[in-house]
DOVO-467476 format. One record per residue (C-alpha): residue number from 1; residue in three letters; z, y, x. Coordinates in steps of 0.2 Angstrom, whole numbers, padded with zeros to 4 digits, always signed. Example, Ala and Ser with C-alpha at 12.3 -4.5 7.8 and 13.67 -1.06 7.14 Angstrom:
REM residues 2
- 1 ALA +0039 -0022 +0062;
- 2 SER +0036 -0005 +0068;
REM end
This chain:
REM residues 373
- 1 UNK +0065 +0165 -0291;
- 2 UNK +0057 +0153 -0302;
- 3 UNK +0057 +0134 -0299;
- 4 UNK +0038 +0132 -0293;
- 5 UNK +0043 +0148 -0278;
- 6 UNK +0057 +0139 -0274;
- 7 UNK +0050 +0120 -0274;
- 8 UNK +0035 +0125 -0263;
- 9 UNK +0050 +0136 -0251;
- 10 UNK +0059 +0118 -0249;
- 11 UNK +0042 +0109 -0245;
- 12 UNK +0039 +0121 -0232;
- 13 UNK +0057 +0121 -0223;
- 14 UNK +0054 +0100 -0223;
- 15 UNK +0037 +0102 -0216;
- 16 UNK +0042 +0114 -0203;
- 17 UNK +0057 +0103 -0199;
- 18 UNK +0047 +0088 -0195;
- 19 UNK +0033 +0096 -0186;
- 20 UNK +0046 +0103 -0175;
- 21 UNK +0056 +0088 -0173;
- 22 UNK +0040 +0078 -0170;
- 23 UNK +0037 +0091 -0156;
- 24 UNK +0054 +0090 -0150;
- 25 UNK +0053 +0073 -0149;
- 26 UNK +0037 +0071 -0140;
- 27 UNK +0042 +0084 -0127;
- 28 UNK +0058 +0075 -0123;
- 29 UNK +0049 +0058 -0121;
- 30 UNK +0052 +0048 -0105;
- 31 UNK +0036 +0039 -0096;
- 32 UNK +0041 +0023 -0089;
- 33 UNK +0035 +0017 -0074;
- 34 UNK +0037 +0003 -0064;
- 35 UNK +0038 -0001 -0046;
- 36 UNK +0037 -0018 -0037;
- 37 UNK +0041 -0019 -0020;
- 38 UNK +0050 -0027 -0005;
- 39 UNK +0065 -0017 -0006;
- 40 UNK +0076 -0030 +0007;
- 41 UNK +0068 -0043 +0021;
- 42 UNK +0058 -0043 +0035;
- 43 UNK +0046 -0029 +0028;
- 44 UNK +0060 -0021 +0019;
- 45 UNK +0058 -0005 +0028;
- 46 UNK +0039 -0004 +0017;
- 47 UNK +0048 -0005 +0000;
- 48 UNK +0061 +0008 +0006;
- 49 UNK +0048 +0022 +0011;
- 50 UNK +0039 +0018 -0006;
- 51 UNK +0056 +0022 -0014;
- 52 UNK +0060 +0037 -0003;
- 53 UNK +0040 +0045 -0006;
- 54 UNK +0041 +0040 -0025;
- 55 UNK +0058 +0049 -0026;
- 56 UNK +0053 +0064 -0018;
- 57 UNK +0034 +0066 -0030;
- 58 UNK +0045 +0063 -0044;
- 59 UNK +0057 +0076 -0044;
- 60 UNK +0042 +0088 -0040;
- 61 UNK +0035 +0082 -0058;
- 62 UNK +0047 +0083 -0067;
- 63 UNK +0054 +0100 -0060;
- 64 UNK +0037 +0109 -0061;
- 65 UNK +0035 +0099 -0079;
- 66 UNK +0022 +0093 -0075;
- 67 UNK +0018 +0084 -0091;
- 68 UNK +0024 +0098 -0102;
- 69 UNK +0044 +0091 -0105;
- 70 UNK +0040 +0075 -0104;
- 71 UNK +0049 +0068 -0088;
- 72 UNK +0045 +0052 -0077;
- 73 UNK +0057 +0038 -0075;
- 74 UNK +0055 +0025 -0060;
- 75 UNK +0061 +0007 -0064;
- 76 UNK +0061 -0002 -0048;
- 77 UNK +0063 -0022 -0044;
- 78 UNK +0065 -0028 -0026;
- 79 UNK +0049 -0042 -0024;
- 80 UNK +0055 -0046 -0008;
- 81 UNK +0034 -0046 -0001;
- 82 UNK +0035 -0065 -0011;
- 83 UNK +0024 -0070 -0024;
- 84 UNK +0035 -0077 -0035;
- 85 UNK +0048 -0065 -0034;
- 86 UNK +0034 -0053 -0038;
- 87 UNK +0028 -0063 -0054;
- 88 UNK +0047 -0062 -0060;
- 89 UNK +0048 -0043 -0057;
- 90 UNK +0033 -0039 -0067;
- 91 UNK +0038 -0049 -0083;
- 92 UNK +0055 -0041 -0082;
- 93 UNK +0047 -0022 -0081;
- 94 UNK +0034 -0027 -0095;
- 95 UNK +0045 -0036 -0107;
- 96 UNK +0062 -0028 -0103;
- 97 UNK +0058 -0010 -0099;
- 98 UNK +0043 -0008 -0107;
- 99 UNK +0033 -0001 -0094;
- 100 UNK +0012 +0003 -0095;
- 101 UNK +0011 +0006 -0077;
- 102 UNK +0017 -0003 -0062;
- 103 UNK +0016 +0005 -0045;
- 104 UNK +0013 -0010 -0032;
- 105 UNK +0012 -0020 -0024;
- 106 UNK +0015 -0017 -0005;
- 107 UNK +0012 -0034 +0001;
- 108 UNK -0006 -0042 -0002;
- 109 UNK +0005 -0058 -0012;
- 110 UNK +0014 -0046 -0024;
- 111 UNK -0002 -0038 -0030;
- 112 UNK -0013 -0055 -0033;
- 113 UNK +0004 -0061 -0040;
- 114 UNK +0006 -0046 -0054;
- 115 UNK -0012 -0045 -0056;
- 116 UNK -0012 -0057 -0070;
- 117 UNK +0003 -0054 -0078;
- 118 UNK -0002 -0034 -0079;
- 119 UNK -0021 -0038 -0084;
- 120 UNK -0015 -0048 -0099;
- 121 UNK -0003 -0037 -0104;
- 122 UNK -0020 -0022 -0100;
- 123 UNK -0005 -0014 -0090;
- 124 UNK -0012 -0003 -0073;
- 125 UNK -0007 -0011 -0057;
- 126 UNK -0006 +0003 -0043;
- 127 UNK -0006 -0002 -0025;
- 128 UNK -0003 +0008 -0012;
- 129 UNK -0002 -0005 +0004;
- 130 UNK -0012 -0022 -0002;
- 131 UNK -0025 -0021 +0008;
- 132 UNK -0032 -0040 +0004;
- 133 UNK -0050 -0042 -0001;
- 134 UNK -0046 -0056 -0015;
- 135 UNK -0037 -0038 -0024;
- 136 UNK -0057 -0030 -0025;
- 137 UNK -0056 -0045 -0040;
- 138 UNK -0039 -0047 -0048;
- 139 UNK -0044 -0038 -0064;
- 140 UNK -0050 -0024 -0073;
- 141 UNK -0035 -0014 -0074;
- 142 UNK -0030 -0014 -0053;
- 143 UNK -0034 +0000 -0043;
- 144 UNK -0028 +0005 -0025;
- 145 UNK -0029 +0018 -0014;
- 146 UNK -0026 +0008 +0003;
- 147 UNK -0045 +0002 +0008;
- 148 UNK -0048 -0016 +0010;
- 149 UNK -0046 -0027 +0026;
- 150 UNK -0064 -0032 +0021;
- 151 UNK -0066 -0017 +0033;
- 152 UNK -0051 -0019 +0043;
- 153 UNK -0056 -0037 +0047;
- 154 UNK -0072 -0032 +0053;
- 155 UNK -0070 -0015 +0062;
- 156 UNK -0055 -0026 +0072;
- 157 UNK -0070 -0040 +0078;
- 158 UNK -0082 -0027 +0082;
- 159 UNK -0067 -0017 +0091;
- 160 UNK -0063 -0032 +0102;
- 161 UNK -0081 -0037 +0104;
- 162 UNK -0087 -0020 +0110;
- 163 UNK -0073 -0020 +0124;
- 164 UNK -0081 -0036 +0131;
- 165 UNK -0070 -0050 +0124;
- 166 UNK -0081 -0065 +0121;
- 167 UNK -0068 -0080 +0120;
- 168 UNK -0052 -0075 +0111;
- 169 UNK -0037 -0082 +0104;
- 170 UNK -0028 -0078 +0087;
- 171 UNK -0010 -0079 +0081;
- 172 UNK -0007 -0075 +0063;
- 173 UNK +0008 -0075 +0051;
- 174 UNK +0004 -0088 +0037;
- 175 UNK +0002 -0076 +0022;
- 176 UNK -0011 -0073 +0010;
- 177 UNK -0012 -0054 +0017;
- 178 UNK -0014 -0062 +0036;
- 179 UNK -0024 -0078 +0033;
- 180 UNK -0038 -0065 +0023;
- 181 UNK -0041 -0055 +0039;
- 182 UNK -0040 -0069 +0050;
- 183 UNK -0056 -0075 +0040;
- 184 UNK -0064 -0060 +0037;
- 185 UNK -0062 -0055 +0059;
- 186 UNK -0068 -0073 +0062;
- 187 UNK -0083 -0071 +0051;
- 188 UNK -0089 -0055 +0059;
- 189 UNK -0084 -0061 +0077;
- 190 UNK -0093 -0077 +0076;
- 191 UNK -0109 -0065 +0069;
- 192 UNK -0108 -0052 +0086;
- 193 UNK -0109 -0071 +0097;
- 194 UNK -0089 -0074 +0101;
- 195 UNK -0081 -0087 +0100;
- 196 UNK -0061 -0090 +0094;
- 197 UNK -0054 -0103 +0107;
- 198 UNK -0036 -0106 +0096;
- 199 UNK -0031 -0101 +0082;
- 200 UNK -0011 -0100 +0078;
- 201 UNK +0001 -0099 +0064;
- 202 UNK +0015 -0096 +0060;
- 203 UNK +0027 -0095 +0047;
- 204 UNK +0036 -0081 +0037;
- 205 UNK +0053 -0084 +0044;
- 206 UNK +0049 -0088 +0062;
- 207 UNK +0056 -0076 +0077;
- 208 UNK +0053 -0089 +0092;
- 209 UNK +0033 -0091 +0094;
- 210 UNK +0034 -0100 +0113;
- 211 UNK +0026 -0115 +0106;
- 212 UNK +0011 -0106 +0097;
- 213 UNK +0011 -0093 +0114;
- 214 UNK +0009 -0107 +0126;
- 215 UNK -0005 -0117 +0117;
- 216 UNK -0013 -0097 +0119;
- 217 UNK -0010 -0097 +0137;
- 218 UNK -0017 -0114 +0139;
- 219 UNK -0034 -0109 +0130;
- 220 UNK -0040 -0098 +0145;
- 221 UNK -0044 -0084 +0130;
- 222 UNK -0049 -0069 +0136;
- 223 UNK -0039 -0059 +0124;
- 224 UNK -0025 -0059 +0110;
- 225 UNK -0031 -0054 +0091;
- 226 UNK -0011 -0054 +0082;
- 227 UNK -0013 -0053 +0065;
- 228 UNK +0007 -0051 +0059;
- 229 UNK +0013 -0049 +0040;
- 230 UNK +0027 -0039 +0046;
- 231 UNK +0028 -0024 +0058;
- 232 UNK +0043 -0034 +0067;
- 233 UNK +0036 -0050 +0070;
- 234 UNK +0020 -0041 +0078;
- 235 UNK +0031 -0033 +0090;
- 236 UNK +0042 -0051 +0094;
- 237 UNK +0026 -0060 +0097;
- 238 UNK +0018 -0046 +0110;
- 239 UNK +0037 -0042 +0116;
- 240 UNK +0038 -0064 +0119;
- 241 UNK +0019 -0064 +0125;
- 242 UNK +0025 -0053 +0140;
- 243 UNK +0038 -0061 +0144;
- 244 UNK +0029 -0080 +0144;
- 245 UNK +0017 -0069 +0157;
- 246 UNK +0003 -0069 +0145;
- 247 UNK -0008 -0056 +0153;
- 248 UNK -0025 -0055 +0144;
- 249 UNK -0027 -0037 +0133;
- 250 UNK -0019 -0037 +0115;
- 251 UNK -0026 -0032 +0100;
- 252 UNK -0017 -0031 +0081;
- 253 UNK -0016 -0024 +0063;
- 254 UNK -0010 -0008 +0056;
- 255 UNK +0006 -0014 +0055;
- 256 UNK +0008 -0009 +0077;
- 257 UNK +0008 +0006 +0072;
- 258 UNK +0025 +0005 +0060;
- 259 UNK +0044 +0009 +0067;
- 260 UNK +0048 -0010 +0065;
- 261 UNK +0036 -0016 +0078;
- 262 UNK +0041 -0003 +0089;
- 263 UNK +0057 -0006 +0089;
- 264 UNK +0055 -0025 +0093;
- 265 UNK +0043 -0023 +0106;
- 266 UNK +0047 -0008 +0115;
- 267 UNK +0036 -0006 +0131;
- 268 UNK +0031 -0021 +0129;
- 269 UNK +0017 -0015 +0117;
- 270 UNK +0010 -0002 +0128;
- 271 UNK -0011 -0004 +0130;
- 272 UNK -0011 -0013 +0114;
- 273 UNK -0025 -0010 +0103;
- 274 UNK -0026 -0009 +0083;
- 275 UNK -0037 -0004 +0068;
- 276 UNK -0027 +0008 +0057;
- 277 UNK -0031 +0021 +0043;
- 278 UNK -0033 +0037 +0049;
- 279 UNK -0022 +0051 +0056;
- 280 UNK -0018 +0065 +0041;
- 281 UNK -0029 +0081 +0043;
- 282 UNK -0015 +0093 +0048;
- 283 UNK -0026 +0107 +0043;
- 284 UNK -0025 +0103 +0025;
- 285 UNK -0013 +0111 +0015;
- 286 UNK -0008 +0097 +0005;
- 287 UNK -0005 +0087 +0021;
- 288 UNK +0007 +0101 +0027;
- 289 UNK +0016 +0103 +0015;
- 290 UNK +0020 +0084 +0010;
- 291 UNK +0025 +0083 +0030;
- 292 UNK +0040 +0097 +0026;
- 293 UNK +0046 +0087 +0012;
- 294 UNK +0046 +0069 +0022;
- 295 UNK +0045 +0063 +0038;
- 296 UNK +0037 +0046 +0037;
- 297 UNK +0044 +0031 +0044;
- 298 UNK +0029 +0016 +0044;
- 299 UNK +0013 +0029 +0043;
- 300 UNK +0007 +0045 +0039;
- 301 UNK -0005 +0036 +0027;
- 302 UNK +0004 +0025 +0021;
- 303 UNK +0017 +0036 +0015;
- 304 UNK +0004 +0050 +0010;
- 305 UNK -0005 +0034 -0002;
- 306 UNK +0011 +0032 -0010;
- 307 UNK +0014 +0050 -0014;
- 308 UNK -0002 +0053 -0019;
- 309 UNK -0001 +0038 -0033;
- 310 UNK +0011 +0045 -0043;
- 311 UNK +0003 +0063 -0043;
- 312 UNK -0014 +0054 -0047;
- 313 UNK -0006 +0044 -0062;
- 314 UNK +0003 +0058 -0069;
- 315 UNK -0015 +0067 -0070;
- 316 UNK -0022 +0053 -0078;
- 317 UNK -0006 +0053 -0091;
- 318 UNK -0011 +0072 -0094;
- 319 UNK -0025 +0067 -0100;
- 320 UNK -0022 +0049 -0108;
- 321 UNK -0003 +0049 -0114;
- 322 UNK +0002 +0031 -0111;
- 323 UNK -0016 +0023 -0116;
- 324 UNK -0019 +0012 -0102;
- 325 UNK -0037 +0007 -0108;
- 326 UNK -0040 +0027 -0104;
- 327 UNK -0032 +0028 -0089;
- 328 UNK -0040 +0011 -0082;
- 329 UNK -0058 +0025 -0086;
- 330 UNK -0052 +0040 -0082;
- 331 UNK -0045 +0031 -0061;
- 332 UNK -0064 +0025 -0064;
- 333 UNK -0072 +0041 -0063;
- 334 UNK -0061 +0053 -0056;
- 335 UNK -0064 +0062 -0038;
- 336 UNK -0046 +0063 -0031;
- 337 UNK -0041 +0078 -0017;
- 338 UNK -0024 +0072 -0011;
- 339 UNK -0012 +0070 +0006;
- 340 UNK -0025 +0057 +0011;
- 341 UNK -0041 +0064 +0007;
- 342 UNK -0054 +0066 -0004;
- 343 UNK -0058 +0048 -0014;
- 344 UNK -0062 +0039 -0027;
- 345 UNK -0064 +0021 -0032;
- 346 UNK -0077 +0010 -0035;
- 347 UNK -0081 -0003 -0051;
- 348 UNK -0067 -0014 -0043;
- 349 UNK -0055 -0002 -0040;
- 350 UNK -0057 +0000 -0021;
- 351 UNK -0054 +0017 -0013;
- 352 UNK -0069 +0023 -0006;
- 353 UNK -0072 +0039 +0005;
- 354 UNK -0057 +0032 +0017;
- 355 UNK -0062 +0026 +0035;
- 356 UNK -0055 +0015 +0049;
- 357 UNK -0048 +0022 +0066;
- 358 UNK -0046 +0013 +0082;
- 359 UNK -0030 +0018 +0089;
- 360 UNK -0020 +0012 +0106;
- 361 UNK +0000 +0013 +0110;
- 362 UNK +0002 +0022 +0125;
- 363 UNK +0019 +0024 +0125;
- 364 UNK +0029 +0014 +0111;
- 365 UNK +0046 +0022 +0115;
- 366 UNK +0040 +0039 +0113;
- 367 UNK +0027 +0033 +0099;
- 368 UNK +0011 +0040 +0109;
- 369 UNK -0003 +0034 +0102;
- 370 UNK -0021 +0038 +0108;
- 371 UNK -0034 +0041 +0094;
- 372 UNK -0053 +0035 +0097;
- 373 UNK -0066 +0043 +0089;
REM end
């Protein structure tokens, strides 16, 4: 073999090693992605069905390789639904692990705490629970798939208007999640013609509300708009509202309808009414199946949202590899079919296509819940 043969044999061998350890290394590759979450506290229970959904769609992934050998890796950071703690958590996952892609937060505060830190670093921020308006305008690079309380604020005045309640009183945890709805219902109430007569806060860590309940019995209001953070402090109020013989109608949030506020009020809760996203069409297949793989623990939708994000992402990584500024374009146009429906999101990142449903507890022990149409 003469040295020319041989020389172009050698160049060959190297280029075939490279290309195939280029593709070795590409398929083994590991997409990190981060997720903040209150993991411990009052709303502790939130961050832990997060963690159990995540778990669940990111075996599936991997296992059906989904994203042809590479695998998904989930870096979590307790946020403890506080600000602050949030902040800190999405430095650590963007400077330490080395994330593109944060799932979170669940609280309203978490989100509009990362916000900043992630459109900087043009990092996509994925919520699944935040549900306050000020997230429509927290950057370029936020999405979520949990609709607004822009809505949630307004359906709850027009629910509690339709039902003949003029002169109402309000008690509200002092969050930014809670303190948002309270203004966005008040808005819209005062619009119909009703009037708040009181308006009552109360902080994060409180479980004894007597003092903000009495000044509500002493309003002569004709009904009770709570507007809690946490499922568990809902259920302590209207559990606390019974027992001071406060007996005007309740109303609440989408949180009346998670395990925590059941377990604190009990009985106590039924006739309550609420605004909550909508029941999952059983006679979807996606929907079926997702219910044989997990029971869920806050809400069907809730849960379903959170599965769906990571299903969602990892189509928009088919398609983008880690390039956020393609990914922030690609959740921009996409029409998503998932556990929750069909959606898409608007120029601010706002799910669209999702609706509102007025729901009432008629038996909080057995967790009966009567759907309005």
């Amino acid at each position: 073999m003469n040295y020319k043969v041989l020389t172009i044999c050698i160049i060959g061998i190297l280029i075939i090693g490279i290309l195939t350890f280029a593709f070795s290394n590409s398929s083994n590759k590991t997409i990190k992605i981060g997720v903040i979450a209150p993991l411990s506290g009052d709303v502790g229970s939130y961050g832990q069905e997060v963690r159990s959904v995540l778990e669940i769609a990111k075996a599936e992934i991997n296992t059906n390789n989904e994203l042809n050998g590479q695998k998904i890796e989930l870096f979590y950071e307790d946020s403890k639904c506080d600000s602050a703690e949030a902040a800190k958590a999405t430095e650590k996952l963007i400077d330490v692990d080395n994330v593109k892609i944060i799932i979170g937060g669940v609280c309203s505060s978490e989100t509009l705490a990362a916000a900043p830190i992630t459109e900087k670093n043009k990092v996509i921020l994925f919520s699944t629970g935040s549900s306050s308006a000020a997230v429509s305008n927290a950057g370029d690079y936020v999405f979520r798939n949990y609709p607004s309380e822009s809505i949630l604020g307004k359906a709850s005045a027009e629910l509690i208007y339709s039902k003949g309640y003029k002169n109402i009183a309000i008690i509200s945890e002092n969050t930014e999640y809670a303190n948002s709805v309270v203004e966005i219902f008040t808005k819209r109430f005062n619009e119909l013609g009703g009037k708040i007569l009181t308006l009552q806060k109360y902080n994060t860590e409180s479980n004894d509300f007597l003092t903000q309940l009495t000044k509500i019995k002493d309003s002569t209001s004709d009904a009770l708009f709570i507007v809690p953070q946490s499922a568990l402090k809902g259920g302590l109020i209207v559990k606390q509202a019974k027992e001071l013989n406060l007996l005007i109608p309740f109303f609440g949030t989408a949180q009346f309808n998670g395990q925590d506020a059941l377990d604190a009020g009990k009985e106590s809760l039924n006739g309550l009414e609420y605004v909550d996203t909508p029941i999952l069409n059983q006679n979807n297949n996606l929907v079926k199946l997702f219910l044989q793989k997990y029971t869920p623990k806050i809400s069907d939708y809730f849960s379903g949202a959170t599965y769906d994000s990571l299903y969602l992402l990892t189509d928009a990584i088919k398609q983008c590899d880690e390039n956020t500024d393609c990914i922030k374009d690609y959740l921009y146009t996409v029409k998503y079919s998932g556990v929750i429906g069909n959606y898409y999101f608007d120029n601010l990142g706002d799910v669209q296509g999702i609706k509102f449903t007025d729901k009432k507890i008629i038996n909080a022990l057995t967790k009966q819940i009567e759907i309005e149409n």
